[in-house]
N, C-alpha and C positions, 0 to 999 in steps of 0.2 A: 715260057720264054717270051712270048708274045705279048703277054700280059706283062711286065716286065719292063720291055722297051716301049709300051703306052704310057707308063707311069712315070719313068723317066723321062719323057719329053712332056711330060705336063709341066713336070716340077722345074723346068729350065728357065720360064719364066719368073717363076718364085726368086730363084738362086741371082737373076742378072736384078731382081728389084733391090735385094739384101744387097748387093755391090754397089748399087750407086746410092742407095740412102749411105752406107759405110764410108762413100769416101765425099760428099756431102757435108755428114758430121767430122769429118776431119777438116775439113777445108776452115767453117765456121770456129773450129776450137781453136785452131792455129789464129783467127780472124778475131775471137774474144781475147786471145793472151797479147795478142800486139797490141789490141785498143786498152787492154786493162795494165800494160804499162807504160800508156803514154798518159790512161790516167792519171795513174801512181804518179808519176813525175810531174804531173799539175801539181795535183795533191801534196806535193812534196817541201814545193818551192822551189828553187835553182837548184841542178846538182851538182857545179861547178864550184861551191860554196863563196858563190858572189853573193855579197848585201843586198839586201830588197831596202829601197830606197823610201822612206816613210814620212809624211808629216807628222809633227810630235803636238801632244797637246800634254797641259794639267789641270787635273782638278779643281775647284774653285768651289767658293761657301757662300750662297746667295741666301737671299730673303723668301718663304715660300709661305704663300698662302692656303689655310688648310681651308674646304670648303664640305659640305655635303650637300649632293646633286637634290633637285625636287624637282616633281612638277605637277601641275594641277590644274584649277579652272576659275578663271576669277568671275564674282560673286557678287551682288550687288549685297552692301550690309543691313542696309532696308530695303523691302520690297510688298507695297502697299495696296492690297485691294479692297477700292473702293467702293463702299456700298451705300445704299438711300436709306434713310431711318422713316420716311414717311410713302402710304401708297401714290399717287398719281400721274400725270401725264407728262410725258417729257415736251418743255416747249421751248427748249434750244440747248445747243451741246459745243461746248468749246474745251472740248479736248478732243486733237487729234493725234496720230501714231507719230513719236519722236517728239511731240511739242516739250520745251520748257516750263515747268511751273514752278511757281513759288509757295508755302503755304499759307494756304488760307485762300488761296485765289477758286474763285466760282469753275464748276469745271461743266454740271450737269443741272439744269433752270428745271423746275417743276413748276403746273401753274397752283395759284394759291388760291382762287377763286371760291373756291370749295372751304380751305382752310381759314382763312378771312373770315366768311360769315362761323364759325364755329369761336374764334378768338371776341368777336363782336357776343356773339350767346353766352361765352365765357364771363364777361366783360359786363352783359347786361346783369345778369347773377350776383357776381357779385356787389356791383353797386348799388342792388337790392336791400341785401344782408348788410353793409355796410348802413346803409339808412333806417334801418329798422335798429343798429344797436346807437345811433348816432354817432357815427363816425365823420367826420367831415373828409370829403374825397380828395382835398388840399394836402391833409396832413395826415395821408392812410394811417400813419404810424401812432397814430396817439390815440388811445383808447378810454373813453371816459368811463367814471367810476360807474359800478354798477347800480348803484340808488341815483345817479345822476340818468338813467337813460329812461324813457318818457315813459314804458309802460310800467315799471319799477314804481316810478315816481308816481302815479297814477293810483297804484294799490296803497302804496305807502298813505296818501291822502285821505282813502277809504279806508282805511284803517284808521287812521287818526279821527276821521267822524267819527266812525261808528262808537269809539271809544267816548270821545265829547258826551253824543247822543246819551250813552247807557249810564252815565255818571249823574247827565240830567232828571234821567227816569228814577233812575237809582234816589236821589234826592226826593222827589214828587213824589214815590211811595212812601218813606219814612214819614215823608207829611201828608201821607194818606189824601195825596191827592191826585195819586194815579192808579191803574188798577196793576193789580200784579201781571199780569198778563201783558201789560206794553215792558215790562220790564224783562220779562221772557223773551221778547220777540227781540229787543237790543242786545241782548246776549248774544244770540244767537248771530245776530248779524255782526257782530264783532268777531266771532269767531270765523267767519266767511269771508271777510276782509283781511285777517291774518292769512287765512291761505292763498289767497287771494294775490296777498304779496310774496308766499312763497313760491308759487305757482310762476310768477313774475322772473324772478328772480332764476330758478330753474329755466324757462325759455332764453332768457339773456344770455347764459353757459349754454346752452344748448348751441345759442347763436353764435358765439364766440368760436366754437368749435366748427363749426357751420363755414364758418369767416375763411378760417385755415384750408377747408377743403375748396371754399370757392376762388381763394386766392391761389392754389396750387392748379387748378383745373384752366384757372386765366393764362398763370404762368407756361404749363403744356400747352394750352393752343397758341400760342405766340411762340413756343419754342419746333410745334412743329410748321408754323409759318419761317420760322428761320432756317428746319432741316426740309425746305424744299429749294432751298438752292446749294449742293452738292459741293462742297468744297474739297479743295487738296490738304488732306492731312498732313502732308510734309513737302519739300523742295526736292525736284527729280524730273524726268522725262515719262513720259507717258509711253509706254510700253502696251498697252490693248485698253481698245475703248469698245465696251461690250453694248452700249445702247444705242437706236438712231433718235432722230426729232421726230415726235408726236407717236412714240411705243409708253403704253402703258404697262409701271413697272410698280411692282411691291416694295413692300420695306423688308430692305434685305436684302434686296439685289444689287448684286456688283455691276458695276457701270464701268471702270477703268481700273488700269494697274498702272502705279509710278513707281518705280525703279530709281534710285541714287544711284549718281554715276561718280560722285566724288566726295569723300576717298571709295575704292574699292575694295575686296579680301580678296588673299589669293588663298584658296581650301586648297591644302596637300597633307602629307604624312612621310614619315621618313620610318628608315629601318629600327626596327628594335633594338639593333646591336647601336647605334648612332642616338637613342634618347637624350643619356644625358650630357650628349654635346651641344641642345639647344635650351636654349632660353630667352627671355623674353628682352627685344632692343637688337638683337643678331638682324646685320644688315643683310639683305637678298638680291642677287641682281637676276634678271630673268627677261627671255624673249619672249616674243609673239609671235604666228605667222604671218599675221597681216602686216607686222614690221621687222622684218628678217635684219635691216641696217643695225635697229634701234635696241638698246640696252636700257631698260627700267628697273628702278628701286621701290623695293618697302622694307618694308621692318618686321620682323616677326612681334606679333601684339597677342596672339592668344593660345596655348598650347593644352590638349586635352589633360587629365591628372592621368586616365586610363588608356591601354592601347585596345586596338581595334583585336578581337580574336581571330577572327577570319584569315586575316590580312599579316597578321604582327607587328603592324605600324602605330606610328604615336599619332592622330591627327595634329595638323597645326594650321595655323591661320595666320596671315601673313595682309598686313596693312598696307596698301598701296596708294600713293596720292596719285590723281588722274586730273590737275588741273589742264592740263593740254585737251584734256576730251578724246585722244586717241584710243584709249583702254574701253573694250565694252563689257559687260558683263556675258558670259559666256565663253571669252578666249581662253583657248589651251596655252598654259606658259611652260616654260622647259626653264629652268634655270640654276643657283647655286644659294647654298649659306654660308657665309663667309664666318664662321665658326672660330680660329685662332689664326696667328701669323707668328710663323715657325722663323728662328733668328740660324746665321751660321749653319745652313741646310749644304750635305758634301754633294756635290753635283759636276757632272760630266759632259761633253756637247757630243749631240746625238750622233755624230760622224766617228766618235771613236767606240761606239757601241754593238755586237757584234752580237746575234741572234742565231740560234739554231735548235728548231725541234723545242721552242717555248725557252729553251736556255739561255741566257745572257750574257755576256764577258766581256773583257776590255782586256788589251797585251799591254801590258805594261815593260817597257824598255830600262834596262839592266847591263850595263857593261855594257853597252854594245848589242846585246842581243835582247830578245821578244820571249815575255812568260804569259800566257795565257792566264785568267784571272776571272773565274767566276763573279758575278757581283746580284742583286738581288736591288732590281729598282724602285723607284715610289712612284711618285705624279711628276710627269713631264710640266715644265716649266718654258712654253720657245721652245729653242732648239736646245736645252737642256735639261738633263735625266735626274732625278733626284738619286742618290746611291744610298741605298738603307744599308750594306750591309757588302765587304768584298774590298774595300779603300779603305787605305785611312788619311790618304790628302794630299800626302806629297810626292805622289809618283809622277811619272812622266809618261805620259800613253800613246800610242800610236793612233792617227787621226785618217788615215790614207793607205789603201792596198789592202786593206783587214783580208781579202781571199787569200792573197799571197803568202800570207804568212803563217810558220806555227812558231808551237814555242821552240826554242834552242836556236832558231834562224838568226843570223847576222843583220844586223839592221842599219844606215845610216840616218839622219835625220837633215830632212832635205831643208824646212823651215819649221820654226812652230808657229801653229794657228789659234789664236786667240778667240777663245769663246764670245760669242756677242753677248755684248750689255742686256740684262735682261728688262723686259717692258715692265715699268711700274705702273701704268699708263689703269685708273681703276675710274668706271662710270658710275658718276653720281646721278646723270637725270636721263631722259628716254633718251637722247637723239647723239648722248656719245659711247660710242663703238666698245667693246671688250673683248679680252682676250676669252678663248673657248673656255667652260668651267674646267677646272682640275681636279683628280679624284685626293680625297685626303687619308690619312692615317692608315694602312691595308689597303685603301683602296688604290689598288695595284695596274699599272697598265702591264700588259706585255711589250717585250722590246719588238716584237712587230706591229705595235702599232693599235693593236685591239685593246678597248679599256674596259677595266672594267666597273663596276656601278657601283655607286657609293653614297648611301641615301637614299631617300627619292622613294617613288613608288613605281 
């Protein structure tokens, strides 16, 4: 019994906690069903079934431009490093970081001092070879005939004696008045004078041949007295000048990079499903961030045949004129392709647009009263919605209170609101302004506002 009445006064306190959680949740339930039908009757609209008083809008058919998004990194189309073709000393440097050149302009002096006396040794050589076939140094070009040049000419003479001579001897035997023996010996030397001339003659071609190599050896050392002073291969800015004055440099070593700053490329790629929306002459407009104001054009000039695997992009290349000098090579661009321009597009002003949970609608007014109206959007235009799909043109929509309202509610119409004029307003050179790009065909925003990408990489 004892044991008994300890157990029941343990549990007392149990029992008083169970009653006040009990009437706790009671209080809250009663505290959810009030607030959940004062919600209801938000939710509802008026219960009194008074009109909700609405701005009315309609549909309208604008002009829309379809674009695919890109963006990339612009590119110098030449980009030129310059090297020495001879070894020696630098002994003056007139290119510095950013200068302007033009081509052909001296960039990098080597001294010649060395190469000089090699053009002179070139030089003496061959005016050697030239005087031994008789060339005259007036008229390099005119080569005389081979029996015309002195040592030719020379054998040829000895020959013509020795034949004289042996025709003489030859005679003076038959009249037994020389001994046979002088007649042997003019043979003989007749025959020695014929080789004599061929021997001649053989040297001449030799020398002829001779000629070509000492004339090609004159022409190198004079040509690399002319590759010691360092010229600009093409017209650009100097982007890095890799030697100082008086460093001793190879042939072959780069000394400067020039970079073209105009025109430039803009390298991007666009989606694979969007290929064959481009082609070549599709105009581009595109930012920078060092000019956030400013709206610049090119052209699309070059498209790959192949897409990227990695990636599943097409590459493309994009021509940009940069006469202003603002564009450097290296900026990040964000911008569009202006792809087609859609006629008679059905479109809505974004005030009658009503979004929930990614779903989109517009009420459309009927007798007197609001039917809700799924719609399925494109690419915002301004302040209006492109309608792919949910209208067909001639309704009359509610523009004001979209909370207030559902479908079957009575509705008045307080005024109608006229859609604004849409901006045609499109940038042809850097420094005028454009509207944000728009996504095209599928590429769909959401009616809250998120878009999404269309192109581009």
């Amino acid at each position: 019994m004892k044991f008994f009445r300890q157990y029941s006064f343990r549990l007392i306190p149990v029992f008083v906690t169970l009653l006040v959680l009990q009437a706790c949740s009671g209080s809250q339930s009663q505290q959810k069903g009030q607030g959940g039908g004062q919600r209801g009757q938000r939710g509802g609209g008026r219960g009194n079934g008074e009109a909700v008083q609405v701005k009315g809008t309609a549909p309208q058919r604008i002009a829309i431009q379809r674009v695919v998004e890109l963006s990339g990194n612009l590119i110098s189309p030449d980009q030129v490093r310059v090297s020495g073709e001879v070894d020696g000393t630098v002994s003056s440097v007139d290119a510095d970081l950013g200068q302007e050149v033009r081509a052909g302009q001296i960039l990098i002096q080597l001294d010649t001092r060395e190469l000089m006396l090699a053009v002179e040794r070139a030089e003496s050589a061959l005016r050697q070879t030239e005087a031994q076939l008789g060339i005259d140094s007036e008229n390099p070009n005119i080569m005389p005939p081979d029996d015309q040049i002195a040592s030719v000419r020379t054998a040829i003479v000895n020959r013509e004696d020795a034949r004289v001579k042996l025709a003489q001897t030859q005679e003076l035997v038959n009249k037994g008045l020389s001994a046979r023996t002088d007649l042997d010996t003019n043979t003989t030397r007749l025959k020695v004078a014929e080789a004599a001339v061929q021997s001649a003659l053989e040297n001449v071609r030799s020398l002829k041949a001779s000629l070509q190599d000492r004339r090609a050896s004159y022409e190198l050392a004079k040509k690399k007295v002319a590759d010691a002073s360092i010229r600009a291969p093409a017209s650009g800015s100097i982007s890095e000048r890799l030697v100082q004055k008086g460093e001793f440099i190879r042939a072959n070593t780069p000394v400067a990079v020039i970079v073209q700053l105009n025109p430039l490329k803009l390298q991007t790629a666009v989606q694979e499903k969007y290929a064959n929306l481009i082609r070549r002459g599709l105009v581009v407009h595109f930012t920078v961030e060092s000019f956030p104001g400013d709206v610049f054009q090119g052209q699309v000039s070059n498209i790959s045949p192949a897409l990227t695997q990695q990636t599943r992009s097409l590459p493309v290349e994009v021509l940009v004129s940069n006469s202003t000098g603002k564009l450097r090579p290296g900026y990040f661009a964000k911008g569009t392709i202006l792809t087609q321009k859609d006629e008679n597009v059905l479109a809505v002003p974004q005030e009658a647009v009503s979004t929930l949970a990614g779903v989109s609608s517009v009420f459309v007014i009927e007798n007197g009263a609001v039917r809700q109206q799924n719609v399925t959007l494109g690419m915002q235009e301004g302040n209006l919605w492109e309608i792919m799909e949910g209208l067909k043109g001639t309704e009359t929509l509610a523009a004001s209170n979209l909370n207030e309202i559902t479908t079957g509610m009575k509705v008045t119409l307080a005024e109608t609101v006229k859609a604004p004029a849409r901006n045609e307003q499109a940038s042809d050179g850097a420094a005028a302004p454009s509207p944000s790009p728009a996504p095209q065909d599928g590429q769909r925003r959401s009616s809250g506002g998120a878009r999404r990408g269309f192109g581009g990489n």
